[in-house]
ZAVEXKE-547498 format. One line per 3 residues: number of its first residue (from 1); their letters; for each residue y negated, x, z negated of C-alpha. Coordinates in nm, 2 decimals, always signed. Example, Ala and Ser with C-alpha at 12.3 -4.5 7.8 and 13.67 -1.06 7.14 Angstrom:
<rs>
1	as	+0.45 +1.23 -0.78  +0.11 +1.37 -0.71
</rs>
This chain:
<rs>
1	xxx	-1.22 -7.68 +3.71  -1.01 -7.75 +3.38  -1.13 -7.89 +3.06
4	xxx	-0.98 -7.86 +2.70  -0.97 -8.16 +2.53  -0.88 -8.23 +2.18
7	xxx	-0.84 -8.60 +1.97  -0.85 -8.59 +1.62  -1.04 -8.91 +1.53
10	xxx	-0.76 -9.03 +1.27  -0.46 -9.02 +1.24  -0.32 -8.90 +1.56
13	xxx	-0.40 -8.50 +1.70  -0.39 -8.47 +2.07  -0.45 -8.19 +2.32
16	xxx	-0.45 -8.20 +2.69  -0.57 -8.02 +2.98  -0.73 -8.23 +3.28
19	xxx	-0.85 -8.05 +3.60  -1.09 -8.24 +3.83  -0.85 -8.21 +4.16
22	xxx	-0.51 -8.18 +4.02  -0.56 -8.41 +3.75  -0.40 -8.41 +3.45
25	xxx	-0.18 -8.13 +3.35  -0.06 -8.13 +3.00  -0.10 -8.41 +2.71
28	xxx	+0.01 -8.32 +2.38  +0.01 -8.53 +2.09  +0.18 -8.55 +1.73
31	xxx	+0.12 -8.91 +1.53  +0.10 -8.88 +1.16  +0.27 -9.26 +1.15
34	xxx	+0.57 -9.16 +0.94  +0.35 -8.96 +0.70  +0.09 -9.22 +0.56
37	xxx	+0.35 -9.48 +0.62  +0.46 -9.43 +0.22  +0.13 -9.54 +0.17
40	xxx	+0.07 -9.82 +0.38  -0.21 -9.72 +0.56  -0.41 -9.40 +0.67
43	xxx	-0.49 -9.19 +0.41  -0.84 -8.98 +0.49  -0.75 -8.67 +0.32
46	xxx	-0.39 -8.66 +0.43  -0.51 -8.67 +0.77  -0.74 -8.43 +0.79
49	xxx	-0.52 -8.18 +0.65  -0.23 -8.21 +0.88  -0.50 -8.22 +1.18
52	xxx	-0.55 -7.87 +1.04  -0.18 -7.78 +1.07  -0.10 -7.93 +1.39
55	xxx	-0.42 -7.86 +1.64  -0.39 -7.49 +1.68  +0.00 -7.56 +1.78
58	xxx	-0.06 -7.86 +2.01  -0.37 -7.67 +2.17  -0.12 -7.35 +2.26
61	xxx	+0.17 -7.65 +2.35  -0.10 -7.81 +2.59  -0.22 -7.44 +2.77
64	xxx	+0.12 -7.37 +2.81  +0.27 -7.69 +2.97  +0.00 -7.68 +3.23
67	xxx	-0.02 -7.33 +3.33  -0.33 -7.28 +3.17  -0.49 -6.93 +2.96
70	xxx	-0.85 -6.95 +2.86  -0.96 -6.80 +3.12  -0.91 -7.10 +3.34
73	xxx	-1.11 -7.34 +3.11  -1.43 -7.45 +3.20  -1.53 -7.63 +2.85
76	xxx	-1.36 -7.74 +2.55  -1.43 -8.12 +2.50  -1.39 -8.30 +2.14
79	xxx	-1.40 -8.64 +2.00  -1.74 -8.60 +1.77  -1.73 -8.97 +1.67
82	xxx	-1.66 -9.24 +1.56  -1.40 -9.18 +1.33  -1.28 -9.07 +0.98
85	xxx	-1.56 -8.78 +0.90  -1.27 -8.53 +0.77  -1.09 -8.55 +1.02
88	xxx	-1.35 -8.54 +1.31  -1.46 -8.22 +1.14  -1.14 -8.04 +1.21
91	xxx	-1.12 -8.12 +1.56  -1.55 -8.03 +1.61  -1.42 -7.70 +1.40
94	xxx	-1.14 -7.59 +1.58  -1.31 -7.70 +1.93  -1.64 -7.51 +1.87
97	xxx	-1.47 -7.20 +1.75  -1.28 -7.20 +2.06  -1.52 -7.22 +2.28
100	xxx	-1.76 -6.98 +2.10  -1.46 -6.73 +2.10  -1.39 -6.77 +2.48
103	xxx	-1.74 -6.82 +2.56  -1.69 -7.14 +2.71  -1.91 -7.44 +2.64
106	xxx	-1.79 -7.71 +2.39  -1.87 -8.08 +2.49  -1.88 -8.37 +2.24
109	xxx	-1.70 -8.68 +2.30  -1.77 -9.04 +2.24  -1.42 -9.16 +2.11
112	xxx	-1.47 -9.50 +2.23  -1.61 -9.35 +2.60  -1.29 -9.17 +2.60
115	xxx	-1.11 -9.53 +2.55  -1.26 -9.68 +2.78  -1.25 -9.39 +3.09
118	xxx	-0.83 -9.39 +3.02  -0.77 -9.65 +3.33  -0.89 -9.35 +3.51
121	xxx	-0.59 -9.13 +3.45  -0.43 -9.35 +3.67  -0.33 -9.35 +4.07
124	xxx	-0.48 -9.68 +4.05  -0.84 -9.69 +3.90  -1.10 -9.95 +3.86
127	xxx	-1.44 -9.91 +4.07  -1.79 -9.95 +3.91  -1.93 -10.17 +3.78
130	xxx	-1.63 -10.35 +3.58  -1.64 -10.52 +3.23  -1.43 -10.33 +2.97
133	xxx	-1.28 -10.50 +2.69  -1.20 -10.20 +2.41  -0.95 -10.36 +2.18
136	xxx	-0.81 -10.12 +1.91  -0.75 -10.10 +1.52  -1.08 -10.03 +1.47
139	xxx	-1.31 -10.13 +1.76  -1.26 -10.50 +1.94  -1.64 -10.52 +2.20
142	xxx	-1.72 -10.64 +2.55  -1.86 -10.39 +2.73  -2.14 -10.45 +3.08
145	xxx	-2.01 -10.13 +3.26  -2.28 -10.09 +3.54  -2.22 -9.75 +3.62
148	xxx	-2.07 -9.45 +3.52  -2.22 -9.36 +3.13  -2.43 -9.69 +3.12
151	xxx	-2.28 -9.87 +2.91  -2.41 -10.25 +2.67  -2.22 -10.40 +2.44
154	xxx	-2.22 -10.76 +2.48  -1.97 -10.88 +2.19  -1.82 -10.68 +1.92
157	xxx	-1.64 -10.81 +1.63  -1.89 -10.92 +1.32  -1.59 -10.85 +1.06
160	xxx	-1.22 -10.71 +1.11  -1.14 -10.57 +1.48  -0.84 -10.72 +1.61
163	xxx	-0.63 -10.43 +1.55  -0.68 -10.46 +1.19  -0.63 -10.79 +1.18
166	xxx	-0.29 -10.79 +1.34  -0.20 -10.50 +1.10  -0.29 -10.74 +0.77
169	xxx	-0.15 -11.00 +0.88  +0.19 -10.80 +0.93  +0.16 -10.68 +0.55
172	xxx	+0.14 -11.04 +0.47  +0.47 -11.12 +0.68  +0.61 -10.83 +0.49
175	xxx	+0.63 -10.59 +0.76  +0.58 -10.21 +0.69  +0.33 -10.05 +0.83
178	xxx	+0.18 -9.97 +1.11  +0.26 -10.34 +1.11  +0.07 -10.44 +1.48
181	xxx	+0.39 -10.35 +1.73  +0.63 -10.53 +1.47  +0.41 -10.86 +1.43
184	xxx	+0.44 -10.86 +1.80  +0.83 -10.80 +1.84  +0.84 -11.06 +1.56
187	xxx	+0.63 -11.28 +1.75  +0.88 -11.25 +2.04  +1.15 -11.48 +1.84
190	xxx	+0.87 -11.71 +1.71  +0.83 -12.10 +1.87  +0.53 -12.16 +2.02
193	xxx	+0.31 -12.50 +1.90  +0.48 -12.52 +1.56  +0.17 -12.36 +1.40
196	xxx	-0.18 -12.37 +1.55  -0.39 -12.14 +1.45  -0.81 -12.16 +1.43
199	xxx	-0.99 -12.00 +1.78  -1.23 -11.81 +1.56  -1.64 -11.84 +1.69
202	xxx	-1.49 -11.97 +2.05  -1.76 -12.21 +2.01  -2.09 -11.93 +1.94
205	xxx	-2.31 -11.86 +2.20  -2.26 -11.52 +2.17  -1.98 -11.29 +2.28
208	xxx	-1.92 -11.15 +1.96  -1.54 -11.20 +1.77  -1.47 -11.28 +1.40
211	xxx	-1.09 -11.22 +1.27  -1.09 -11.20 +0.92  -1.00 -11.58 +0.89
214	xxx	-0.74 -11.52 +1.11  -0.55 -11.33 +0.81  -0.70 -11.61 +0.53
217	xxx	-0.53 -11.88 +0.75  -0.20 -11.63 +0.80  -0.16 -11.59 +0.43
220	xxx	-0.21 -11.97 +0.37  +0.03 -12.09 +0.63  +0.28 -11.87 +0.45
223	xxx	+0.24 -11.97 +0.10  +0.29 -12.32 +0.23  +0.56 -12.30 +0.52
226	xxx	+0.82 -12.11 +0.39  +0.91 -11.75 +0.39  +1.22 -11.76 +0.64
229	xxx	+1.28 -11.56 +0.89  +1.21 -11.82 +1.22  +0.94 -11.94 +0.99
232	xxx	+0.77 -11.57 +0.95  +0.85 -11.59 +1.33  +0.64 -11.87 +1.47
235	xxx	+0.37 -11.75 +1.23  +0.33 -11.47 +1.37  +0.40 -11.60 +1.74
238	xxx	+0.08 -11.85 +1.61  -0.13 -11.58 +1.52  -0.06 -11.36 +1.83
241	xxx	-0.16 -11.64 +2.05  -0.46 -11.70 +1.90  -0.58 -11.34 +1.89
244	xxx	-0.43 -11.34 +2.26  -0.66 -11.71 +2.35  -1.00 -11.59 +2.22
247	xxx	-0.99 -11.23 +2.38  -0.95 -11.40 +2.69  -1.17 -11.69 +2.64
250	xxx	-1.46 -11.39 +2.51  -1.38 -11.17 +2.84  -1.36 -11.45 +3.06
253	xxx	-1.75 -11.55 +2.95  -1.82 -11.21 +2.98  -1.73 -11.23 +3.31
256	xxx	-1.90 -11.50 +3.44  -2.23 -11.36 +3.31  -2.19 -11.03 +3.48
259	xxx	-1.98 -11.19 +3.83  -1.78 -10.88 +3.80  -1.42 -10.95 +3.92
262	xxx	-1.27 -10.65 +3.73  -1.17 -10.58 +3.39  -1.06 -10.28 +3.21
265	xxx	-0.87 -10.34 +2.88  -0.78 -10.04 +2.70  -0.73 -9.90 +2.33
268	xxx	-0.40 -9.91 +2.10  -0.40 -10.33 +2.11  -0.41 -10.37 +2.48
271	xxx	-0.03 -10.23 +2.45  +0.04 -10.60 +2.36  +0.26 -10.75 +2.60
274	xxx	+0.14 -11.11 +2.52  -0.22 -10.99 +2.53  -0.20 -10.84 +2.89
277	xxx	+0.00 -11.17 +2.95  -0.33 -11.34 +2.89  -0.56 -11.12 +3.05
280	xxx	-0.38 -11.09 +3.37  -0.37 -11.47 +3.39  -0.76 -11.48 +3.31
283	xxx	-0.81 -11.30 +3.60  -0.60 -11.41 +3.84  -0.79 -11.75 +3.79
286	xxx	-1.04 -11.56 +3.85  -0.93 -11.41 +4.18  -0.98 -11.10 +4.00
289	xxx	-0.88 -10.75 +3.91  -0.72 -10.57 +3.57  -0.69 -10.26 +3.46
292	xxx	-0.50 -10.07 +3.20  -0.42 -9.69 +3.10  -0.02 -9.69 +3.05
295	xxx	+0.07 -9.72 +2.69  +0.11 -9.37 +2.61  -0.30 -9.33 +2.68
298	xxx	-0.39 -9.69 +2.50  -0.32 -9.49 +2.15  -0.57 -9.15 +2.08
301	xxx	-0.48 -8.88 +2.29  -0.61 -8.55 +2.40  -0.57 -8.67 +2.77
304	xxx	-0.89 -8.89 +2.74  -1.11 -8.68 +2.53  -1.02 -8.43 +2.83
307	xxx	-1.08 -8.70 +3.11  -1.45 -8.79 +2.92  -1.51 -8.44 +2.88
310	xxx	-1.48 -8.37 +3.24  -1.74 -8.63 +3.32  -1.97 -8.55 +3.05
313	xxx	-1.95 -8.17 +3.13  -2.06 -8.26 +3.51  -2.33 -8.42 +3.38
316	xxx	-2.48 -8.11 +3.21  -2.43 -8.21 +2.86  -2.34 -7.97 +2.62
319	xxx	-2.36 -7.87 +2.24  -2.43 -7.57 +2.02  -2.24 -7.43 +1.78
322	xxx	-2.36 -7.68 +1.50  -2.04 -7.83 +1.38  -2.18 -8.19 +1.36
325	xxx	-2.01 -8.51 +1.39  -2.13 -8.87 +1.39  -1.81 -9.10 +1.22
328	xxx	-2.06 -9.40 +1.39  -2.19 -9.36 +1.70  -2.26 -9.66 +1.86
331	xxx	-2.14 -9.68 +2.24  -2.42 -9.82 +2.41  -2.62 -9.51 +2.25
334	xxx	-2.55 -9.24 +2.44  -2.76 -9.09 +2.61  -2.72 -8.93 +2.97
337	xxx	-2.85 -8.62 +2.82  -2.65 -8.51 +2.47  -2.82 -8.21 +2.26
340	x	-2.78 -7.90 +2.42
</rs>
């Protein structure tokens, strides 16, 4: 059985085809980086009209590489939410048409479900249940992952997720945009311990993160340190390190609440080298497990809309030809059953 999936949550259009005993077969995927870079950020309408211009070709690219005509496609699966609305509407257009002109059912796709299956496009794959810590530019939550499709958020992030947070704070070191990776390779030449940087609600009883003052205190340490190169450096080795401490200190509570000795740690931030660093030293103290999709599936991709779809598509979900799509949709509320 094969499944069509399709990504086009922001700024990235994917297309893959995943087939439940040969695995995954194609993964196409263009990134509109260079594009909204002269602007400094995503720009809504932008990206929803180059998702127009690029699915249909991806789509045929992804068929193609895997051997595929539509014939041999069970269902076309889509990311319905959360996301930018424009944008999820191309990818809910372009799927449902598909499927209603092949006949084929079309299955909606939690976006952050899809994050947080991507370990399982790998030979090695985490067993249920397992925490999952979803850490991306606009997402950072614990998840209690008791089974497969039960999902409760434990923590989430009461302000900026840490993606954003890493990508203002690289605009304030004067680093262009998509700032994140560079704030890291920066960080690489930085000293650690010259700058100590705040551990943001490590105290709360909660589980939830805050990393807005993150970027206050980035922007002050600046203004006062000096703008030179080594200086910018062990800022942003400071910050990175403190992102990198209360992720772990958050999962590692998480942890001992649920006594589950694995941990899945996917979206675009979980990339970061000193992130997984920290993580992989969490739970090795823990006599533990982690688990991550490889980088190329941390980003949005088709392959894990395809991957999600599968699942959701053996559950008997389904969805009619409405076009319909929800830019929030809470994880922890879907259902086992979606609108048919």
């Amino acid at each position: 059985m094969r499944i069509l999936g399709i990504e086009s949550s922001c700024d990235e259009t994917g297309a893959a085809v995943y087939d439940d005993t040969e695995g995954l077969l194609s993964n196409a995927l263009y990134s509109q980086i260079a594009m909204h870079a002269e602007y400094g950020g995503v720009v809504p309408e932008l990206a929803s009209r180059d998702h127009i211009k690029k699915a249909l070709p991806l789509i045929e690219k992804a068929l193609q590489d895997s051997g595929s005509v539509p014939e041999d496609i069970a269902a076309v699966a889509y990311t319905a939410g959360p996301g930018l609305v424009g944008a999820l509407m191309v990818g809910a257009a372009v799927a449902r048409s598909l499927a209603y002109a092949w006949g084929k059912p079309a299955v909606p796709v939690n976006h952050m479900e899809g994050h947080l299956l991507a370990p399982m496009l790998e030979e090695r794959r985490p067993e249920f249940p397992f925490l999952a810590l979803l850490v991306s530019g606009g997402h950072t939550m614990i998840i209690d992952v008791s089974a497969p499709g039960c999902y409760r958020i434990m923590g989430q992030s009461v302000d900026d997720a840490a993606g954003e947070a890493f990508d203002k704070t690289a605009k304030l070191l004067g680093l262009p945009y998509p700032g994140g990776p560079l704030l890291s390779k920066l960080a690489e030449q930085g000293v650690s311990g010259r700058f100590h940087f705040p551990r943001p609600m490590a105290d709360s009883p909660n589980l939830d993160f805050s990393f807005s003052g993150l970027k206050t205190f980035a922007a002050n340490t600046i203004r006062e340190a000096g703008d030179t190169e080594q200086d910018r450096a062990d800022i942003a080795r400071a910050f990175e390190e403190a992102v990198t401490s209360i992720l772990a200190l958050k999962a590692g509570k998480a942890l001992k609440q649920t006594r589950y000795k694995r941990l899945v740690v996917a979206g675009g931030v979980s990339a970061n080298r000193s992130i997984r660093k920290g993580l992989q030293a969490l739970m090795e103290s823990l006599g533990g497990e982690v688990f991550y999709p490889r980088p190329e599936f941390c980003t949005d991709n088709g392959a894990m809309i395809a991957y999600a779809g599968m699942f959701r598509f053996k559950m008997g979900q389904r969805a009619d030809l409405t076009v319909s799509v929800r830019p929030r949709w809470p994880l922890d509320t879907l259902e086992q059953k979606y609108d048919r």
